[in-house]
PAZAMAR-93513 format. One line per 3 residues: for each residue x, y, z of C-alpha. Coordinates in steps of 0.05 Angstrom, whole numbers. Layout:
<recs>
X/Y/Z ~ ...
</recs>
This chain:
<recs>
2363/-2090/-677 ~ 2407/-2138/-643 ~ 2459/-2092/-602
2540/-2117/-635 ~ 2569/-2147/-572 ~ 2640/-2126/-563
2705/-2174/-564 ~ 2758/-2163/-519 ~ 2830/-2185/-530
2866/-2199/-464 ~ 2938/-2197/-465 ~ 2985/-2240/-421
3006/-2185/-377 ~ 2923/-2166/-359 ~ 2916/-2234/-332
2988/-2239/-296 ~ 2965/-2173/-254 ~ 2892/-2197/-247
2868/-2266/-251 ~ 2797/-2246/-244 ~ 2794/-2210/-304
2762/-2252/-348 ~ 2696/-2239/-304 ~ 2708/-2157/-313
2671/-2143/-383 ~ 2600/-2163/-372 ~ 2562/-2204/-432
2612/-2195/-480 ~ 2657/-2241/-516 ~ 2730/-2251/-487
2786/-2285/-529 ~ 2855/-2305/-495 ~ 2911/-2318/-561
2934/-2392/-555 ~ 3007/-2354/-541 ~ 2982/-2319/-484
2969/-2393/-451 ~ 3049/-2410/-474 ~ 3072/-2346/-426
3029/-2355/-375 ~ 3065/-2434/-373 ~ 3129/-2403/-360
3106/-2369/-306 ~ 3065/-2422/-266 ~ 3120/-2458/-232
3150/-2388/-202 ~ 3144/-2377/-123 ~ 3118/-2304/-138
3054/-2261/-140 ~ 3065/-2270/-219 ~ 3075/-2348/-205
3012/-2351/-162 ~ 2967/-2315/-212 ~ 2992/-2355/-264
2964/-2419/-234 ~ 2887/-2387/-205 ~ 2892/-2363/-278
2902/-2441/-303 ~ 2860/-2475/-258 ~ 2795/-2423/-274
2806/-2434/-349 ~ 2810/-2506/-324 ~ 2746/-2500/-295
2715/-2472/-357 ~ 2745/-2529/-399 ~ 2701/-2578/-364
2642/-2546/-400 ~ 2651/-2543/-458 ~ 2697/-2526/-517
2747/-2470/-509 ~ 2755/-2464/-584 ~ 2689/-2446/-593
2672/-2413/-541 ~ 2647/-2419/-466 ~ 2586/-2384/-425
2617/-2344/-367 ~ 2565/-2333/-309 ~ 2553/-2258/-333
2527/-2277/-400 ~ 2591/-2277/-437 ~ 2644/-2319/-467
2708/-2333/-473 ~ 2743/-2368/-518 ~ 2823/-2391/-535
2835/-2364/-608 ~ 2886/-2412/-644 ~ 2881/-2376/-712
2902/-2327/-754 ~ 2977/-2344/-767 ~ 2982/-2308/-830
2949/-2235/-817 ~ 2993/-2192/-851 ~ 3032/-2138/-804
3078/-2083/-822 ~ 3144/-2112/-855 ~ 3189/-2081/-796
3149/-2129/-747 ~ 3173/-2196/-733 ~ 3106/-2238/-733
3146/-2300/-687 ~ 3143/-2241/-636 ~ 3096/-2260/-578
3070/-2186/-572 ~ 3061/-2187/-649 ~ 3017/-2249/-652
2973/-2222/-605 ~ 2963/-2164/-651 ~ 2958/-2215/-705
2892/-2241/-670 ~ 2863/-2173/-671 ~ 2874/-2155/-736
2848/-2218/-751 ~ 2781/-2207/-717 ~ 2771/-2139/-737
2779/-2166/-815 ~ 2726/-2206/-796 ~ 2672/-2152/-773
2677/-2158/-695 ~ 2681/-2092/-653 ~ 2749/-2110/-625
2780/-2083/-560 ~ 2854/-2099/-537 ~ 2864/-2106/-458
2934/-2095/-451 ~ 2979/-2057/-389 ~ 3042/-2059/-442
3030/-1990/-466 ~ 3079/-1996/-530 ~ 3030/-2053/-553
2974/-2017/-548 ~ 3007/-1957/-591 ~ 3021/-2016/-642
2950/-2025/-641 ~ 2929/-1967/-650 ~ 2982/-1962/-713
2932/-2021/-736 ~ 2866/-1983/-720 ~ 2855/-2030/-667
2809/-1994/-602 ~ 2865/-2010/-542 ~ 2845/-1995/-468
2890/-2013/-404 ~ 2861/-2056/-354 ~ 2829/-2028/-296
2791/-2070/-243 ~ 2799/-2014/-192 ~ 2824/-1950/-193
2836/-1897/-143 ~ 2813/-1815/-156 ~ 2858/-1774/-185
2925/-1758/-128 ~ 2895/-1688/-122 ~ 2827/-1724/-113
2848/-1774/-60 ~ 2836/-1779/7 ~ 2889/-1745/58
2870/-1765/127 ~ 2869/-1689/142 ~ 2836/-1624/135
2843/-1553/151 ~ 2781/-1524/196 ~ 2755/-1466/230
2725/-1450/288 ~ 2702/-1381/344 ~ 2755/-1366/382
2713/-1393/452 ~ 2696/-1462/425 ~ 2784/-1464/406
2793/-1446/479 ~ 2749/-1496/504 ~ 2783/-1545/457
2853/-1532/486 ~ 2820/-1551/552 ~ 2808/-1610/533
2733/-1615/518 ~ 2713/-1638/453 ~ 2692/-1604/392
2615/-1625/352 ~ 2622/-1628/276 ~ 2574/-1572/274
2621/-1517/311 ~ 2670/-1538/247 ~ 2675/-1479/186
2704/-1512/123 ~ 2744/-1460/74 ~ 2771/-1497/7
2847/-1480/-1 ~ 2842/-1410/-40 ~ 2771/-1399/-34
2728/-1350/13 ~ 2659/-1394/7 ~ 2647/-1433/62
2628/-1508/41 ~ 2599/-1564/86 ~ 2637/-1626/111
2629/-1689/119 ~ 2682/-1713/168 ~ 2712/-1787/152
2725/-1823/219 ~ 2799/-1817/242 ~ 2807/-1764/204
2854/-1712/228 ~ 2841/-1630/232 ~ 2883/-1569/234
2830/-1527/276 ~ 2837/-1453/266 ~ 2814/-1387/306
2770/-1352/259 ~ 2794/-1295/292 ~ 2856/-1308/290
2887/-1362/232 ~ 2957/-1379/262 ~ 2913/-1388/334
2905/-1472/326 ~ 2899/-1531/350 ~ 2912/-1614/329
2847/-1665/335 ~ 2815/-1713/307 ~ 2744/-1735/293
2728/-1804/323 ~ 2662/-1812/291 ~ 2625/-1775/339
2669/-1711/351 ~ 2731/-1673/349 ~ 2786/-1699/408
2846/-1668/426 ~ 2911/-1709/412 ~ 2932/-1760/462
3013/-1768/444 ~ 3025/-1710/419 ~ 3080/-1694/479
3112/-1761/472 ~ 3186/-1779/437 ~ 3187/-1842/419
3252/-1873/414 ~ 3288/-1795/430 ~ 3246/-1763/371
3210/-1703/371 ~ 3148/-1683/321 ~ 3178/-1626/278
3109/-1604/247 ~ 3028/-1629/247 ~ 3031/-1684/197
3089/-1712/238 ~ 3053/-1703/299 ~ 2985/-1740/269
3028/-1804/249 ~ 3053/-1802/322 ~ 2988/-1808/344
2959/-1858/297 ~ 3027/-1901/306 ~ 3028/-1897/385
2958/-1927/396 ~ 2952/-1995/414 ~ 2944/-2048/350
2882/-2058/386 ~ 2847/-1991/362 ~ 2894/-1976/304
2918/-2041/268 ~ 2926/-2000/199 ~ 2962/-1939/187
2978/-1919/124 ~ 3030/-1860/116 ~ 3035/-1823/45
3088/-1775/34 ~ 3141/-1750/-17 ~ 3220/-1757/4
3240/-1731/65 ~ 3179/-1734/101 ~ 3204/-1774/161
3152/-1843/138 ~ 3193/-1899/146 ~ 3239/-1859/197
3180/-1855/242 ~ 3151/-1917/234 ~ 3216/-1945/258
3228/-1907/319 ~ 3153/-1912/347 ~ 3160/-1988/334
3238/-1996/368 ~ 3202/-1949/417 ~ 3146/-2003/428
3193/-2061/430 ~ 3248/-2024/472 ~ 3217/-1976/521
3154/-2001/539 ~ 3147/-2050/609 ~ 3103/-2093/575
3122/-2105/504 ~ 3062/-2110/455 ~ 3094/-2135/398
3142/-2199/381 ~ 3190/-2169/337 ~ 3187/-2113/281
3182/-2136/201 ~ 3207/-2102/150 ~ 3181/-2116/79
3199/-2066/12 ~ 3184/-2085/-46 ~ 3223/-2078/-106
3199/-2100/-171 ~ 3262/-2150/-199 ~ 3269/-2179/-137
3198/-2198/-122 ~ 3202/-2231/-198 ~ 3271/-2261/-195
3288/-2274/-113 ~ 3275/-2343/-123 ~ 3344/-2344/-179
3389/-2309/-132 ~ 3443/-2335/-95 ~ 3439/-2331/-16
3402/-2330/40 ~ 3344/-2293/45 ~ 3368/-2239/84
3429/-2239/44 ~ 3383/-2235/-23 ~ 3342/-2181/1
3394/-2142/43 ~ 3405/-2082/-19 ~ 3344/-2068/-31
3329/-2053/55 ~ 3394/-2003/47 ~ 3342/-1938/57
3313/-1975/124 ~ 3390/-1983/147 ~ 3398/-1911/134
3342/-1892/178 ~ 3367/-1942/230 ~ 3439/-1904/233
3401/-1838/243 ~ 3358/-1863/301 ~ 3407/-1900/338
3458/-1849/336 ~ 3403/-1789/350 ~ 3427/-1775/420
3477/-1719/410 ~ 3503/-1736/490 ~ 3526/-1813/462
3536/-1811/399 ~ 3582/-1868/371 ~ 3655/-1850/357
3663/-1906/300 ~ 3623/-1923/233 ~ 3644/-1995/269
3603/-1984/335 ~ 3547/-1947/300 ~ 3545/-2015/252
3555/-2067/309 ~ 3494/-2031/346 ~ 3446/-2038/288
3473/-2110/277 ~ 3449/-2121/352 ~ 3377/-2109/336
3381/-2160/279 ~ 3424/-2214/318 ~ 3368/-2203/377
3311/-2213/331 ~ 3283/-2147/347 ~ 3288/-2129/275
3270/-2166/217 ~ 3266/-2170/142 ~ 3230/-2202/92
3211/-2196/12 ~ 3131/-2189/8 ~ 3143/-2265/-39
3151/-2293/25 ~ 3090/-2263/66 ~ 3037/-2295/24
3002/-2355/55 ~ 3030/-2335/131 ~ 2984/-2306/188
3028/-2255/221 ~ 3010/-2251/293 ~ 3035/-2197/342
3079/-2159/306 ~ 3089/-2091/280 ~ 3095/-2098/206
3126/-2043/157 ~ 3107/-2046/89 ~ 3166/-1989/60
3153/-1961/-20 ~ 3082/-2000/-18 ~ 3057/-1957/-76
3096/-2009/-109 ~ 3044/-2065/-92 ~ 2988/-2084/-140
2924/-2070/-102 ~ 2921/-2158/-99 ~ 2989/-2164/-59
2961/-2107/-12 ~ 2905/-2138/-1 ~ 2942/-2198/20
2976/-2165/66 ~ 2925/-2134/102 ~ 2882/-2198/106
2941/-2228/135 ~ 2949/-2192/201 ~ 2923/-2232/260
2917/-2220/333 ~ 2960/-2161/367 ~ 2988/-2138/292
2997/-2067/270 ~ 3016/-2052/197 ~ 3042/-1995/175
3037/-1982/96 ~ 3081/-1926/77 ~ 3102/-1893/4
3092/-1835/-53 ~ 3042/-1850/-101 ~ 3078/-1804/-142
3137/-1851/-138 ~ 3119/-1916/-181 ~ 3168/-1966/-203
3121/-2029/-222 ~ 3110/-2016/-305 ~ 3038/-2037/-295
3023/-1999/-237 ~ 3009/-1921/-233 ~ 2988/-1862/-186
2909/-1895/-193 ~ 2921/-1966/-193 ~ 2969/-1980/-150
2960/-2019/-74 ~ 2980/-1965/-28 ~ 2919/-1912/-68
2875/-1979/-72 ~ 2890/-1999/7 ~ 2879/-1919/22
2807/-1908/-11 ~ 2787/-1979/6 ~ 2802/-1958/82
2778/-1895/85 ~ 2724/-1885/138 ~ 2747/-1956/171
2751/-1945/247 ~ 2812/-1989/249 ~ 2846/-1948/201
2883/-1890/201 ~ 2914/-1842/149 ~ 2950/-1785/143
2990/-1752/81 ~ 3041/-1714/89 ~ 3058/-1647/43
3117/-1627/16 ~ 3124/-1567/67 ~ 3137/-1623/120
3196/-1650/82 ~ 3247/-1648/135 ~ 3306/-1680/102
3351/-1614/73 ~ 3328/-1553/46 ~ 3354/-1583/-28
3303/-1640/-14 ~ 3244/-1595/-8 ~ 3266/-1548/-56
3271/-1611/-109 ~ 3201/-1641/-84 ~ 3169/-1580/-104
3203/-1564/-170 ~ 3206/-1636/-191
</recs>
């Protein structure tokens, strides 16, 4: 018996976050409404990641066109087909909808096709459509091209480790540490597990003798080495705790042999602060500067979508929504207890300086795509914010002498189609993991270090 193939329904905002997607459900049959095609129009003219997926979304349906009839139906290279679906006008919806609605005459379609005996599926990220759906018995699924674990699940950039008290003494003198003198302990547990270390990957190494006895490494692929930067204080600031003292060393080496970092943290962690003063540390303090300038890039959801409409210059467009880098700029420059500035005026003129001088700069991620970004050390602030496409953009955009720094709370999501599994900064971090060019760390809530309030309120909240 011939296996049912299944049909699934794509709605506009599937295709606006993924392009590709019609490629993503094997040999079965794909139909896109005709109303989908009307808002995907009103998008393709827009200078934004929506813009520039709504054209690669035009030109491969354009593709298709040229063989054969979209009405009916066109073979996709996987066996299936897809199809533009111009009917069913006058499916019959509950009175309190308004069938001119767009979202409405995409469940019009399914209805439609389910009436007719096809094993429908609607692909939607809107999750109040697919509720309506299910109102209508329709099967509704979000879109998913890639997804991260689970946050529990995900990678860390650090673990916990024991070792005899002799090969922790020989560690603290400098000689390294083999895989195999490492005893894994899972939080809570008394079993002793084996590990597979991920290259880069940072330890907490422990006396078995003795648990508060320890000492910082990390394993470079072959073994356990001590720390080299863990004395440093970049730009007058001092490590307050391990995870702050891993992100020193991952942000201190050259771009050379760390040209991704990727810092994960809840408020008050010290991310973006750090980032900041390593990299006015690098462009400030070092003989031979290794970078041109620092960027600054956070994204914010509105103003990626509507910059374009806004009145200004750029910097003057994106200048409130780079208010939390400010604040960590007025913190660093007046850290120095001995000269600290006597006016709000002085503090302000000082930061102004490192704009003016070009040492500092900011952009909205709109305006990164297309660019090669050459020598410079990039900040990507709030980048769980980023759909794994834009992240990926960024990434494959760094050229010669270019460090990024990706830094956020996957807890923390403001895009409505993005969440703790599908967003860029937990796509960029299990896509990286085990890289030798990239290096991760997350930092827990016990090395919040902005008030006790702010701890207190990451851990209850």
């Amino acid at each position: 018996m011939k296996k049912l193939k299944k049909t699934f329904v794509l709605d506009t905002n599937v295709l606006l976050h993924t392009p590709y997607a019609i490629h993503s459900f094997a040999d079965n049959k794909i139909v896109i409404p005709e109303v989908v095609l009307e808002e995907l129009d009103k998008f393709k003219k827009d200078n934004t990641e929506l813009g520039a997926n709504a054209r690669q979304v035009a030109r491969l349906i354009d593709g298709l066109r040229e063989k054969g009839n979209l009405n009916k139906g066109v073979k996709l290279d996987n066996g299936g087909t897809l199809r533009i679906e111009m009917n069913f006008h006058e499916v019959k919806l509950p009175e309190s909808w308004v069938g001119s609605v767009n979202d409405n005459r995409i469940l019009k379609v399914c209805k439609g096709l389910h009436e007719n005996g096809e094993k429908v599926f609607l692909i939607s990220k809107d999750v109040f459509v697919r509720i309506k759906a299910d109102i209508l018995g329709i099967t509704a699924q979000d879109f998913f091209a890639e997804q991260a674990p689970v946050y529990d699940e995900q990678y860390r950039g650090r673990l916990d480790v024991y070792t005899t008290e002799k090969k922790l003494d020989d560690f603290y003198n400098n000689s390294g540490l083999a895989p195999e003198d490492l005893i894994y302990l899972p939080h809570g547990s008394n079993k002793i597990e084996n590990i597979e270390l991920v290259t880069n990957q940072f330890l907490i190494i422990h006396s078995c003798s003795n648990e508060k006895q320890t000492a910082l490494g990390r394993f470079d692929g072959k073994e356990i080495v001590p720390l080299n930067f863990m004395n440093e204080h970049p730009f007058g600031v001092t490590p307050r705790n391990a995870g702050q003292k891993f992100i020193q060393e991952a942000l201190m080496m050259d771009a050379e042999k760390a040209p991704l970092v990727i810092i994960k943290g809840s408020a008050g962690t010290a991310k973006t602060f750090y980032s900041l003063a390593v990299g006015l540390h690098k462009m400030t303090a070092e003989r031979n500067k290794p970078y041109r300038k620092i960027l600054v890039c956070r994204p914010n959801v509105k103003l990626d979508e509507d910059i374009g409409f806004l009145p200004g210059t750029e910097q003057e467009k994106i200048a409130p929504f780079l208010r939390p880098v400010i604040d960590n700029l007025e913190v660093l420059i007046d850290n120095d207890e001995s000269e600290r500035y006597e006016s709000e005026k002085e503090l302000k003129d000082k930061i102004d300086e490192l704009f003016d001088r070009k040492i500092i700069n900011t952009e909205a991620i709109a305006f990164i795509r297309g660019r090669s970004i050459v020598k410079q050390w990039v900040i990507i602030d709030e980048a769980q914010n980023l759909t794994p496409k834009q992240v990926k953009g960024i990434i494959t955009r760094a050229g010669i002498g270019t460090k990024i720094i990706l830094t956020g709370d996957p807890e923390q999501i403001d895009h409505p189609f993005l969440d703790i599994r599908t967003n860029g900064l937990s796509y960029a971090a299990e896509k990286m993991k085990g890289s030798p060019l990239c290096f991760q760390i997350t930092l827990t809530d016990e090395e919040c270090e902005r008030s006790d309030l702010a701890y207190e309120g990451a851990k209850r909240m």
